[in-house]
Structure formats: C-alpha cells, structure tokens
C-alpha positions in Angstrom: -69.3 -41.3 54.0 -67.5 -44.3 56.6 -68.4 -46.9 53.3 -66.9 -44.4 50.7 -63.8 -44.1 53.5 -63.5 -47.8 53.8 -63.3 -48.3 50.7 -61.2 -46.0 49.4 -58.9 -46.6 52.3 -58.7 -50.2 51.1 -58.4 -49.1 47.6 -55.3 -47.3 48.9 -53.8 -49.6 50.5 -54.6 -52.9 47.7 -52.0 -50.5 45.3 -50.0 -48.8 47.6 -50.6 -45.5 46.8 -49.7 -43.4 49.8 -45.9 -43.1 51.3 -45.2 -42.0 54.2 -44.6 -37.7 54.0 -46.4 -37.6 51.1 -48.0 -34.3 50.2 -50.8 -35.0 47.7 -52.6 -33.2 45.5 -56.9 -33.5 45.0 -57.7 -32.2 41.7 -61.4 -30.7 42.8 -63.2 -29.5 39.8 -66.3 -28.9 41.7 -68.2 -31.8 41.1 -69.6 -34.9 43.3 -66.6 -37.0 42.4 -63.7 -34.7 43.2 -65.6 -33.2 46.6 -66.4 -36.6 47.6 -62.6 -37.7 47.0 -61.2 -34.3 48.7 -64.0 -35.4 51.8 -62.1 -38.7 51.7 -58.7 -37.6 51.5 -59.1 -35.0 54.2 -60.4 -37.8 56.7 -58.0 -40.3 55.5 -54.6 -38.4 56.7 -55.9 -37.8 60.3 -55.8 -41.8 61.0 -53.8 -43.0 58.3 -50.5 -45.4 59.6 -48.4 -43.5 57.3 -49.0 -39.9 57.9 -49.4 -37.4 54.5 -51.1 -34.2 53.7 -53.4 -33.5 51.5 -53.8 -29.5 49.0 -57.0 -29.5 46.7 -56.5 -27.6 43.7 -59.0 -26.2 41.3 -58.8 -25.2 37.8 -61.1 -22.9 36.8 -61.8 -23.4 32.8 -62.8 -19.6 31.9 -65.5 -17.5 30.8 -68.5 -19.6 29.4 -70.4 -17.8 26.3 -69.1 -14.2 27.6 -70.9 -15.2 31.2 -69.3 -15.0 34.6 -67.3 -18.2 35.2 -67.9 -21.1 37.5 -68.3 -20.1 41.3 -65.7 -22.1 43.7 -66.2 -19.5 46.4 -68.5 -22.7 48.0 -65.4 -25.2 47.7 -63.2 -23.1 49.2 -64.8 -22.3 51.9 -65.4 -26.5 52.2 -61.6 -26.6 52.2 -61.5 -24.2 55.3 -63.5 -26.1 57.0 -61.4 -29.5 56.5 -58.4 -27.7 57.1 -57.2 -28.3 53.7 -55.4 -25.2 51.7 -56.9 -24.8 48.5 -55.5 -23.1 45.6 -57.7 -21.7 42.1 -55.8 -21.3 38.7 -57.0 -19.2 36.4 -57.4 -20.5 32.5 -58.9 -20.1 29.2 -59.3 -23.4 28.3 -62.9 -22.9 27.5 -62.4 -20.1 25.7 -59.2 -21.6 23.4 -61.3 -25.0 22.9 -64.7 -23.6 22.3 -64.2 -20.2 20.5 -61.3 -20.4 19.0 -60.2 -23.9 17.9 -64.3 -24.7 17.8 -63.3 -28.3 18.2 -66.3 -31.0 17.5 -64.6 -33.5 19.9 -63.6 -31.4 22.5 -63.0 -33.9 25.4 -59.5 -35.0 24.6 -58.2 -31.8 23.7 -59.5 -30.6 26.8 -58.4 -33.3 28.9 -54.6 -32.6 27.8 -55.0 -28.7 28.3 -56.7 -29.5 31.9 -53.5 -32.0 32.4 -50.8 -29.9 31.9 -52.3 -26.8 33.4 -52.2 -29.1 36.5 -48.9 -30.7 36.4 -47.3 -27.5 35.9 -48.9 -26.0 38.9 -47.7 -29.4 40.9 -43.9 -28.9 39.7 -44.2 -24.8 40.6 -45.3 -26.2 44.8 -43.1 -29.3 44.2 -45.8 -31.6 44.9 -45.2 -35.3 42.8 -48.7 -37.0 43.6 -51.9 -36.1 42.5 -55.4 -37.5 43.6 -58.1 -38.0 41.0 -61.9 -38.8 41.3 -61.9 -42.3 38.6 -64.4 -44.1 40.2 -65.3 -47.8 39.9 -68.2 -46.9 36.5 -65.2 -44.7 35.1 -63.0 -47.5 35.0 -65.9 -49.8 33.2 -66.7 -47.0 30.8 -63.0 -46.5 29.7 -62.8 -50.6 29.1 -65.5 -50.5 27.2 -65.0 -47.3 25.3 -61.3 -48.6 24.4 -62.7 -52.1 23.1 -65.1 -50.8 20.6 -63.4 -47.1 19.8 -59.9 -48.6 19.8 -60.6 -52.2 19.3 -58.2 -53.1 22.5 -58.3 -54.3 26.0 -57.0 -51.0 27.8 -58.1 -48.6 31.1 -56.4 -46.2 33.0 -54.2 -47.5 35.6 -54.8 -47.5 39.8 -51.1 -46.1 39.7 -49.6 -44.5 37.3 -46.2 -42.9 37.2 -45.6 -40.0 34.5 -41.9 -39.9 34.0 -41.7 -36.6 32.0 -43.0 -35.0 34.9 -42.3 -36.9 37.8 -46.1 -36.8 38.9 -47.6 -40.3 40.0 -51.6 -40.4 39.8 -53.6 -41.9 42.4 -57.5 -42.9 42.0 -58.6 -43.7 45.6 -62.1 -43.9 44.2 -62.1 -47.1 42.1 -63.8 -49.3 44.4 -67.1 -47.0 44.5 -69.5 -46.4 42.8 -70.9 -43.7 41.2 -74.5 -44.2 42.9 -72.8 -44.3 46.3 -70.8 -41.4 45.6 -73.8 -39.3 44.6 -75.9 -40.2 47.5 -72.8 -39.4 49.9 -72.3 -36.3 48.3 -76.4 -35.2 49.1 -76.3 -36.7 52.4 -73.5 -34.5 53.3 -74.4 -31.7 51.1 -71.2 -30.7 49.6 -70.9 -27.6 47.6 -70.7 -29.5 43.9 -70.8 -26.7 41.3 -72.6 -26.9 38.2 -70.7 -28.1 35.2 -71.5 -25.4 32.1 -69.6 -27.7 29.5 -71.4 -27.3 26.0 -70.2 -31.4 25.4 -71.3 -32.8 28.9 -73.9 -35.0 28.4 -73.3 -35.3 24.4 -70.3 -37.4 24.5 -69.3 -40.9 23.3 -68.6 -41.6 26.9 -72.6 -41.0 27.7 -73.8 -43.2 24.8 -71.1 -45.9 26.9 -72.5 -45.0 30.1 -76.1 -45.6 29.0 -75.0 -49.2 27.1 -73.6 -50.3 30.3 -76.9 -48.9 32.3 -79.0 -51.1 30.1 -76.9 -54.2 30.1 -76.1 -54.2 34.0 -80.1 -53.7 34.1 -80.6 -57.4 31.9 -77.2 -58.7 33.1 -77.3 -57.9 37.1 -73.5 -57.8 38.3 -72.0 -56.9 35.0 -69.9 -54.3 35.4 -68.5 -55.7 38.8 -67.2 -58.9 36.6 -66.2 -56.4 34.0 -64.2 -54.9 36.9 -62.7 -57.9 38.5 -62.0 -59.5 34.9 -59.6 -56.4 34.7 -57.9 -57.6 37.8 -57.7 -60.9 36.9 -56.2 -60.6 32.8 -54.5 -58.5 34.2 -54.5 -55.7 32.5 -51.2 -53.8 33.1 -50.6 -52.5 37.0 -54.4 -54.3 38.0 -53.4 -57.4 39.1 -54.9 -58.1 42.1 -53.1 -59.0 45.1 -54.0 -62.5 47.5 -56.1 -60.4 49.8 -57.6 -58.6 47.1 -61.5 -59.0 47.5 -63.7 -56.2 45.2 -66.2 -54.7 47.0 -69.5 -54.5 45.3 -70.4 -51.0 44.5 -73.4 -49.9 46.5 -76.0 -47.5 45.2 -76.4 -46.0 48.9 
C-alpha cells in the first residue's frame, strides 16, 4: 500500500487536486478500486502539507432479481476503523434500469443515475470534491473506447470542475495500475463486495480491456506510451508539468 500512496500522492500533487480545508468525498462502491482509493485517501490526510478530510459514501443500487441487496456492513465497519464517517444511500437504480426501462446498454444510463444520486447527496452535506477510483487502465480503456466508438481523441479529465453543480472530481488513482491495485487490495484484505451487475463483464469496455491485454502482451509498454502520449498532445487539462515523470504501473 506505501507504492499505491506514493503514487497517488504524486498524482495529487502533479494536478493540484487537494486545497487546503478541503472536505472530500470517496465514492466507495465496494469494489478493489474504491477501497483501495478510500485506504489511500484516509492515509494521505494524516501527513499531507495541506490538511483535508476525507467522508466515503456508498450508493447502494437496490434489490437485484427480487434478492437481498449488496452487503456494505464489511465497508463500514473498514471506515470505522480508518476513522472515516461513512454514509449509505438507498436507491433503485437497478431496479429502474433493469426491470423497468430493460435497457440493452445499461452502463451509460446507469452511470448518470449513479452521478446525480451522488452529487445531490454532496450539495445536501455541502461537500464540493469528490474522489473517484479511475485508475491508470481506466484512463487507456476510455482513450481507446472514444477513438474507435466516437472516432475522437478524448478521456476523462485528472480534474474536472462541474459547473452546474459546483462539484470538482479528483482521480488520485491514475498513476496505478490495476494489477497493483488488486494485489494491494489482497495483501491487505479489504472487504471488496461482490459486484451482482447483469452487464459486468459483457460490456464494450471488456472487449477494450481485452484488446489492450493482447496488444500490451505483443507490444510490451503500450499502454504506458498510450498514457504519456495523453500527456504530451495534450489532451485537454493532461498536460504534464516539467517535473512530471509517469510512473510505470507495477503488477505488484
């Protein structure tokens, strides 16, 4: 977990992402990414120059095919343990997306509902900075899935400043990768809960994710050129500072 630290602390500070009193958000859906973000976060704000607290906040999807839903009892008791207060909202997202609307590309649909649940519970504890769990293969998949989906050049950003809400987004994660964060999430076996999505695993973003798997495998390197060519274009808010120098994702 120091590696995933360091580099997220770096990450941090490469796009200025914390201010000083700033109360920020972890969006902790229960999986490796979020925990391992939360884990950072939490050890981050004891040492950090400029001093900010950090909430983790789950939102719970719904009921999944008339079943129980998903079990956070695990995460928060994790959050008691870092000392971080940890909040769970009630939804029916699945239930609207699945049952009722019986969408055939759920993802994006979801991904809006899942947003503004969020940002409306932000604006209700006036909190203006979230903290989400992007990761340095997250940001390759997106290129990619932009260039031959939408036939442009286009990612999510580091930074990004929502001015209908107010809300900036911060992804701490983007220089590590999503080997390392698996490994650091087994080595310090944090409670990740099972995802029950009918699409995971069946989405355009796996076919991506199993390009780039076979392409890094001929092309060694690949995605950490794809990476620093994103820095380097730039594409909008990734231009790279002097001192910038990417860390190459490790697998442990």
């Amino acid at each position: 977990m120091n590696k995933i630290l360091s580099y997220a602390r770096r990450c941090v500070e490469d796009y200025d992402m914390i201010q000083e009193g700033d109360c920020i958000a972890v969006g902790v859906s229960g999986g490796k990414d979020s925990l391992v973000l939360l884990t950072a976060m939490a050890r981050l704000s004891a040492f950090y120059p400029k001093r900010f607290t950090v909430e983790a906040i789950t939102l719970d999807m719904g009921h999944v095919d008339g079943g129980e839903g998903m079990d956070f009892r695990g995460v928060a008791d994790y959050c008691r343990e870092l000392g971080v207060p940890y909040t769970l909202l009630s939804s029916e997202i699945h239930h609207i997306i699945f049952d009722l609307r019986r969408e055939k590309n759920p993802c994006s649909m979801c991904a809006k509902m899942r947003r503004g649940a969020l940002h409306n519970a932000l604006a209700e504890r006036g909190i203006t900075k979230i903290a989400l769990g992007h990761h340095f293969d997250d940001a390759v998949e997106t290129f990619f899935l932009s260039l031959f989906y939408e036939g442009r050049l286009s990612c999510f950003q580091p930074v990004t400043y929502l001015d209908r809400t107010g809300i900036t987004q911060i992804r701490p994660l983007l220089y590590c990768g999503e080997g390392m964060i698996r490994n650091a999430a087994q080595r310090n076996r944090l409670p990740v809960v099972f995802n029950p999505c009918p699409a995971d695993g069946n989405t355009k973003r796996q076919e991506i994710k199993e390009l780039i798997r076979s392409l890094d495998q001929q092309y060694p390197g690949l995605k950490s050129r794809v990476l620093g060519a994103m820095q380097h274009l730039p594409l909008p808010e990734w231009g790279p500072r002097e001192h910038r120098r990417l860390p190459l994702p490790e697998e442990e």
